[in-house]
C-alpha positions in Angstrom: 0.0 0.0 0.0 1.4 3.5 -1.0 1.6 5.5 2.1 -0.1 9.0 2.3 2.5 11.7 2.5 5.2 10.7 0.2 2.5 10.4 -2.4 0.9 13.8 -2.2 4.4 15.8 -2.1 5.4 13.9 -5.1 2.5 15.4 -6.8 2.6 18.8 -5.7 6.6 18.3 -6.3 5.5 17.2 -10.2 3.3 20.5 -10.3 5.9 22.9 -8.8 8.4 21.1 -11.4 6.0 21.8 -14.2 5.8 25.4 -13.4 8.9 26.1 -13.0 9.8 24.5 -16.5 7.1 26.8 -17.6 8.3 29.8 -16.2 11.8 29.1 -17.8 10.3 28.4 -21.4 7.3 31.2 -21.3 7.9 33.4 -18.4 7.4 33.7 -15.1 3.6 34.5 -15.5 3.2 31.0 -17.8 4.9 29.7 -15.0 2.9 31.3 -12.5 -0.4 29.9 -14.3 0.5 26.7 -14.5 2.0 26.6 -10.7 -2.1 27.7 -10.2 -3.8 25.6 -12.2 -1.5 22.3 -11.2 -2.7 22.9 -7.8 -5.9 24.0 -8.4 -6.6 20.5 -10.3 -5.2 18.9 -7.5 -7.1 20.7 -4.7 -10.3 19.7 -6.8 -9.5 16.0 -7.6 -9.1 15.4 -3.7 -12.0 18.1 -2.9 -14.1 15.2 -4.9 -12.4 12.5 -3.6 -13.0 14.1 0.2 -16.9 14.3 -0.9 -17.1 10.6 -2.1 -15.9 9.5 1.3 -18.5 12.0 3.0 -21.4 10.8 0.9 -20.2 7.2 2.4 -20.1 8.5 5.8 -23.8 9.7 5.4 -25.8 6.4 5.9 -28.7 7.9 6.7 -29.1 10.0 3.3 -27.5 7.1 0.9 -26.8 3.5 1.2 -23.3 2.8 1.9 -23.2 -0.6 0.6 -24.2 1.0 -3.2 -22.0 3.5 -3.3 -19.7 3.3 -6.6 -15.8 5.1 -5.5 -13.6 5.9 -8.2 -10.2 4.6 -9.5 -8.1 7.4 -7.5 -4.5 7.9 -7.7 -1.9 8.0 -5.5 -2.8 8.0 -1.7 -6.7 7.9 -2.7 -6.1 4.8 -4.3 -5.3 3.0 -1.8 -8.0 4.7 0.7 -10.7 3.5 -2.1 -9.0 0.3 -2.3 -9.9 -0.3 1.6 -13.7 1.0 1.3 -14.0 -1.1 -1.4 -12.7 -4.4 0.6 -15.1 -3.2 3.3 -18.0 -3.0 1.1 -17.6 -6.7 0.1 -17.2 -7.5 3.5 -20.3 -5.3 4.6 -22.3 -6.7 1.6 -21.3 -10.7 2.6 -22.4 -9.7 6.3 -25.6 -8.3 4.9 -26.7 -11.4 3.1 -26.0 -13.4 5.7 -28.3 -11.9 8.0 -30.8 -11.5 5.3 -30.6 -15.0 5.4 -30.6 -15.4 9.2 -33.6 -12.7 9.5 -35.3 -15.0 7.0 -34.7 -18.7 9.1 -35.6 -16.9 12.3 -38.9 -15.4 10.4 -40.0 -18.9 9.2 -38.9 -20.4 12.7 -40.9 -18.2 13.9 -43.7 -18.7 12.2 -44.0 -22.2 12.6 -44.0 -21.7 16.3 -47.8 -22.5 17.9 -47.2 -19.0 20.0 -47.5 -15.7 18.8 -45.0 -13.3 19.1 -46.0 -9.1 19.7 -42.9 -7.2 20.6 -43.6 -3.9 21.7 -41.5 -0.5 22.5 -41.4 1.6 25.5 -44.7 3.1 25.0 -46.4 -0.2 23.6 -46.2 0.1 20.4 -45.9 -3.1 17.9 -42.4 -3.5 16.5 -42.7 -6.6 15.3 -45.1 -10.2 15.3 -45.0 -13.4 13.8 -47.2 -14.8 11.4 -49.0 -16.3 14.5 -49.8 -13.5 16.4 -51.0 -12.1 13.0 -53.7 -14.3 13.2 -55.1 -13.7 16.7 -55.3 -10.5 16.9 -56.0 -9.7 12.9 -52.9 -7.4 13.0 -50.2 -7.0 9.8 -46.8 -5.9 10.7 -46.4 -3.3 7.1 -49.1 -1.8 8.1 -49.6 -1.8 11.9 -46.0 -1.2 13.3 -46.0 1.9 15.1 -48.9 1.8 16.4 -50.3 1.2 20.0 -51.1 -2.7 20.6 -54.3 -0.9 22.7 -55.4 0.7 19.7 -54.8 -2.4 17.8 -56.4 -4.6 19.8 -59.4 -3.2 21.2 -60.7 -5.2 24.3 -61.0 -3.8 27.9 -59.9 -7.0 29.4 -56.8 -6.5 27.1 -56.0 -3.2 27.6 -56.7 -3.9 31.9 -53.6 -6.5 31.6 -51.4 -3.9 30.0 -52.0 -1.3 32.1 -51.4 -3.7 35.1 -48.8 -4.7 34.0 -49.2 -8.3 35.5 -46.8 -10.9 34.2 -47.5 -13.9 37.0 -50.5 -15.5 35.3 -52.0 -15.5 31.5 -54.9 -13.9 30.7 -57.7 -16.2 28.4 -59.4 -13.9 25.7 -62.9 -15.6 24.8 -63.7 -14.3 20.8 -67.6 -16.0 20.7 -67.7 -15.1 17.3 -65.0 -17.1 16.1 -65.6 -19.6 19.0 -62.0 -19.2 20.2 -60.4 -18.6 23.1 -56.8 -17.8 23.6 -54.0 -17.4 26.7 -52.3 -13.8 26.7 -49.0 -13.2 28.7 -47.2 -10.5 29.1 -43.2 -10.7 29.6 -40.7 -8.1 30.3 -37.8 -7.4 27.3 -34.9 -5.9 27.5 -35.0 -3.2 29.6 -38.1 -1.6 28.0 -39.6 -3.6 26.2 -42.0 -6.1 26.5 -43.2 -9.0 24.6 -46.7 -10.4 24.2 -47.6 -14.0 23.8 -50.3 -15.7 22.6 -51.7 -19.5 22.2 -55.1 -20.3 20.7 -56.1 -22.9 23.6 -59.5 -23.5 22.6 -59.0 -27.4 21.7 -57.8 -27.2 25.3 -61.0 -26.3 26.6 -63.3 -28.2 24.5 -61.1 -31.0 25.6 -61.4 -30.0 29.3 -65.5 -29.5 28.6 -65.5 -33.2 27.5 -63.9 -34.4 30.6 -66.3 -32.5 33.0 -69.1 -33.8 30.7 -67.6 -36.9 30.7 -67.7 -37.2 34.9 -70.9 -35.7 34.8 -72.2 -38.4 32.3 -70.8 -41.5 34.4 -71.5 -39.9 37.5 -75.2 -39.8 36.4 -75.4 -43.0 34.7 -74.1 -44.7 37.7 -76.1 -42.7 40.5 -79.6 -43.7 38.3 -79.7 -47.5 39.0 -77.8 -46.8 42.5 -80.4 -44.7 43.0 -83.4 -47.7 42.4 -81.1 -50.7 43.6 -80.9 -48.8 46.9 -84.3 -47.7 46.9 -85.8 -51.2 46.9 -83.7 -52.1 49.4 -84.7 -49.7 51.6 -88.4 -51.1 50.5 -87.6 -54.8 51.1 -86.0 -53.7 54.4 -88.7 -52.0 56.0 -91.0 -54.6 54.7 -90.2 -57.7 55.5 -93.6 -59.4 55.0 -93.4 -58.5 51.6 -95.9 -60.9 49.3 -93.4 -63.3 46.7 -95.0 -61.9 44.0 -93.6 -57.9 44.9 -90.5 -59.1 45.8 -90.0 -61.2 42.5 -90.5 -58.2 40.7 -88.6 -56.0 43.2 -85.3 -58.6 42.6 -86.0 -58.5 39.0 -85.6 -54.8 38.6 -82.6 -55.0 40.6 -81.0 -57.7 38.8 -81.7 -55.4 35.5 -79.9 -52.3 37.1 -77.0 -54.1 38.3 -76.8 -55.3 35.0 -76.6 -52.3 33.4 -74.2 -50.8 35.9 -71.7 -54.0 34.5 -72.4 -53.0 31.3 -71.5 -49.9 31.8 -68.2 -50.3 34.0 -67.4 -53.2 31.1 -67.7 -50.8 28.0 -66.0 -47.8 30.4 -62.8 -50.5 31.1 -63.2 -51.0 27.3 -62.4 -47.8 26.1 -59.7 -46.8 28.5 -57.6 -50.1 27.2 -58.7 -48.9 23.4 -56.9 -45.5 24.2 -53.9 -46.9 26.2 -52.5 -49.9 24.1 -50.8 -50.0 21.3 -52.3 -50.4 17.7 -52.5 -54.2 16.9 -50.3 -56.1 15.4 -50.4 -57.0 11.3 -48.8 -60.3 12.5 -52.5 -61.6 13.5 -55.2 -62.5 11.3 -58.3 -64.6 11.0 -61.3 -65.1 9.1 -64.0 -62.2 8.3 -66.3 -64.3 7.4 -66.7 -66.7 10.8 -67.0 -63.1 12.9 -69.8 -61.8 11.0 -71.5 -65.3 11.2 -70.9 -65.4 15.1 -71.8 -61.7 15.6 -74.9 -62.0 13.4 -76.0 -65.2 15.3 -75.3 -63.3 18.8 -78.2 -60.1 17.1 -80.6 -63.1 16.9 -80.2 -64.2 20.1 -80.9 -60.8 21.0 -83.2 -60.0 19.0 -85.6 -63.5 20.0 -87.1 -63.3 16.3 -88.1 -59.8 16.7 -86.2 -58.9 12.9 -85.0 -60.5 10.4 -81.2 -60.5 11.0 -78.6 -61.6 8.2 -75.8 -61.6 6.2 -74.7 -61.5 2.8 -71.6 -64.1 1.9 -68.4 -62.5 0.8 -64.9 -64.8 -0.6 -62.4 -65.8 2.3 -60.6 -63.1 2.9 -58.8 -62.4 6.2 -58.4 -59.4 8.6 -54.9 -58.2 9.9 -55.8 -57.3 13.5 -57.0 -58.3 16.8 -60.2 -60.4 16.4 -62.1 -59.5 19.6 -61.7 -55.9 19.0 -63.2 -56.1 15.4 -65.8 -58.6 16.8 -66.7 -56.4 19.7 -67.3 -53.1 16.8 -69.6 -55.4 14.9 -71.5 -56.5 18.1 -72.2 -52.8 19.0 -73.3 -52.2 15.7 -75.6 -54.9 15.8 -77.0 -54.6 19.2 -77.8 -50.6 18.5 -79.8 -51.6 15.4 -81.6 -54.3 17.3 -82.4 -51.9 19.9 -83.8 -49.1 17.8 -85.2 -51.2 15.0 -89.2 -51.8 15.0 -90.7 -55.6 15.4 -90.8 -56.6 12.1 -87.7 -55.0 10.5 -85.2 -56.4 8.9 -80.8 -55.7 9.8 -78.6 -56.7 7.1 -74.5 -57.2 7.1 -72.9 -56.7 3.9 -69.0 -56.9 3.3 -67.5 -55.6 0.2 -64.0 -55.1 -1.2 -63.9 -51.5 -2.6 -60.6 -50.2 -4.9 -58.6 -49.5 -1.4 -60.6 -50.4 1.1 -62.7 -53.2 3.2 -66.6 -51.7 3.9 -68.5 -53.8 6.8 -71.4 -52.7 7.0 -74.7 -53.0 9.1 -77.5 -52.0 7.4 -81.0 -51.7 9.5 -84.3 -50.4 8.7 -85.4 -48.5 11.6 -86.5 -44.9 12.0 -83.7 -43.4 11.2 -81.4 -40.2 12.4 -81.7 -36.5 11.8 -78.7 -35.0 10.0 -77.9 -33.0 13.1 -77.1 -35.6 15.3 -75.2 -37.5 12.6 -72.0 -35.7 13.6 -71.9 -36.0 17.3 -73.0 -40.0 17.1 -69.8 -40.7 18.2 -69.3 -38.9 21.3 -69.5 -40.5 24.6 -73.0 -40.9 26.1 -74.1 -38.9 23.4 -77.9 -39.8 22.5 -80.6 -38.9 20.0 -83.4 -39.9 22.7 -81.9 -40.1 25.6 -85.1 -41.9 27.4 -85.8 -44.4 25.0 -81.7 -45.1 24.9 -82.0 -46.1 28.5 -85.3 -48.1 27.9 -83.6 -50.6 25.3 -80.4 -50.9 28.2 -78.1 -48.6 25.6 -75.0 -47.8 27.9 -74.2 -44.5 25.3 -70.3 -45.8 24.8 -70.9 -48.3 21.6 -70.4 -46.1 19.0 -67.7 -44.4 20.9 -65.7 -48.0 21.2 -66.6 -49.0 17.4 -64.5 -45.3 16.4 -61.8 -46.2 19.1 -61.6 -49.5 17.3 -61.7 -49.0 14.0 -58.8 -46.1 14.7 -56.3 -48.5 16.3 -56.8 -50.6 12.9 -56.5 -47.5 10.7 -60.1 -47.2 9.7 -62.6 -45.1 10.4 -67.0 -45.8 11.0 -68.9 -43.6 7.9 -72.7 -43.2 9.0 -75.5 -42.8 6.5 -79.4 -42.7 7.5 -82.7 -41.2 6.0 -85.2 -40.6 9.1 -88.0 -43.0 8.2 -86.0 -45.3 6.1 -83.3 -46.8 8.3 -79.6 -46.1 8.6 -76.3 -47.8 7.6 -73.5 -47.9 9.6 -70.1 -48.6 7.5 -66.6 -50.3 9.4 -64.0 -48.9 6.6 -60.6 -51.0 7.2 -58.1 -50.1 4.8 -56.4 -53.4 2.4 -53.1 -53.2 3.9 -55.3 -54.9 6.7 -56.8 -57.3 4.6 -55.4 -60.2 2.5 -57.2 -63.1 0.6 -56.8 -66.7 1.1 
């Protein structure tokens, strides 16, 4: 690198020997000129070198990093030589946390949180895609602005004032049927940061267990409730004719047997939803479990319907046997139960293009669309008294599901009030093979 000084007197030392060349050939005023003009050139080349490396010094008014420095000579060459080197460096650093800006902007993004970050006097610097969506806000267009202004909610605008950062605050929108968990944390040293979690499958998840106690708790106390009232009957009567207490014992035997049937299909579930999917190693027959399952309706049934099933090839199910069994059963049971004296319940099995349909076809009164949906649910009834009348414990459909998700299937309902309903077990083929 060409040091500073040296170069610069050996230009002025060039101009001063021009001149005085000059003022031998022409005179000493042709000397004098050119003495003038030498240095005035000079002055001005590094006058406008001087003002490139202001107007580089000015980031505020021009972008460094674009700034195009001339050539030079001399000293200034070597000066532009080391701006330049810094640009590249500056411009490598710049992409790079382009690039880190960008992975920190789609990491954030694919957080479940949202992210507000807010100034001194609350107002939104920046949010992620997240918190975009809770509270409707866009970050081009919003940043600057107070978060209370943004997000206009008392309860909201309480917590920020308050400044509380020890518990989360839960913002119901009824409109959108969501609710979500607000807390506020201090940044930096002024700053704060707002987060935010939709937590609404939380609470429909925490509804379902209350309902869920509530349901059992009810369902148990009703035939507690007659067993010990009888009791109490037979106790303070003990000359009782046979024929009262027959039918006293018989109501009790029916309401003890429901409370089995109920404890049996609760133990049912809860090993549905804590073992493991089974294995693709076991396999039986299709055919022998719809034949058993179908004789089982009839029993039930004591030649109230017509209850049968249509043949289909031997083919064999990859799976556990009593779990599939113990779908079908419910199936069958429920349309027993709700189908009229007379009618007729039908299994059909079919090999569709990637699937295995089962299905239980009845021809009873049928079920409004609106219920369709929520068929599934626990203790979840159309007609709740006439459910209890026919001994329905509310869990079968609710263990077919369970089932038929631990095999990788699902249950597809279909009914037509008045005209019956079908009930479909779809198993996909990689449980199913041919023999």
């Amino acid at each position: 690198m060409v040091s500073f000084w040296p170069a610069v007197l050996l230009r002025f030392g060039i101009v001063l020997m021009v001149a005085f060349v000059a003022g031998i050939a022409f005179g000493e005023i042709a000397g004098l000129i050119a003495a003038v003009a030498g240095l005035l050139v000079l002055v001005g080349l590094h006058l406008y070198y001087l003002r490139c490396v202001v107007s580089w010094l000015a980031p505020h008014d021009v972008n460094r990093l674009t700034i195009e420095f001339p050539r030079g000579f001399g000293a200034w060459e070597s000066v532009f030589q080391a701006l330049r080197q810094w640009q590249r460096r500056e411009s490598d650093q710049h992409i790079e946390l382009e690039r880190m800006l960008q992975r920190f902007m789609q990491a954030t993004s694919a957080l479940p949180d949202g992210i507000i970050i807010l100034d001194v006097a609350d107002r939104v610097e920046w949010c992620n895609a997240r918190a975009s969506d809770h509270f409707g806000l866009v970050v081009e267009r919003d940043r600057g602005f107070s978060i209370s202004n943004l997000v206009r909610r008392p309860a909201f605008t309480e917590y920020l004032v308050r400044g509380d950062t020890s518990a989360p605050l839960l913002l119901a929108d009824e409109l959108k049927g969501t609710v979500l968990s607000v807390q506020l944390l201090p940044f930096q040293e002024t700053r704060r940061i707002v987060l935010s979690r939709d937590v609404s499958h939380l609470r429909r998840v925490e509804a379902m267990r209350q309902d869920f106690i509530a349901n059992v708790s009810h369902e148990i106390r009703t035939p507690l409730t007659v067993i010990v009232g009888f009791l109490e009957h037979l106790a303070d009567t003990p000359a009782m004719h046979s024929e009262e207490r027959s039918r006293i014992e018989s109501v009790m035997l029916e309401q003890s047997k429901r409370m089995r049937r109920l404890i049996d299909d609760l133990l049912t579930l809860s090993k549905l939803e804590t073992e493991h999917a089974p294995s693709s190693s076991d396999h039986f027959g299709l055919m022998p479990v719809i034949e058993e399952a179908v004789a089982d309706a009839n029993a039930l049934s004591a030649g109230r319907h017509a209850i049968g099933a249509q043949a289909i090839g031997d083919i064999e199910v990859l799976g556990a046997r009593e779990e599939i069994m113990s779908a079908l059963e419910n199936l069958l049971s429920n349309a027993v139960r709700y189908t009229p004296h007379g009618g007729s319940i039908t299994v059909q099995a079919e090999r569709a293009p990637h699937t295995l349909r089962i299905s239980v076809i009845d021809t009873g009164p049928g079920i409004a669309p609106i219920h369709i949906p929520r068929l599934t649910e626990r203790f979840y009834r159309v007609d709740k008294s006439r459910s209890r009348e026919t001994g329905g414990t509310g869990l079968g459909l609710a263990i077919v599901k369970h089932v038929l998700q631990r095999h990788g299937g699902s249950l597809e309902i279909e009914s037509v009030e008045g005209r019956g309903s079908t009930f479909t077990m779809v198993l996909p083929l990689a449980r199913v093979r041919s023999r």
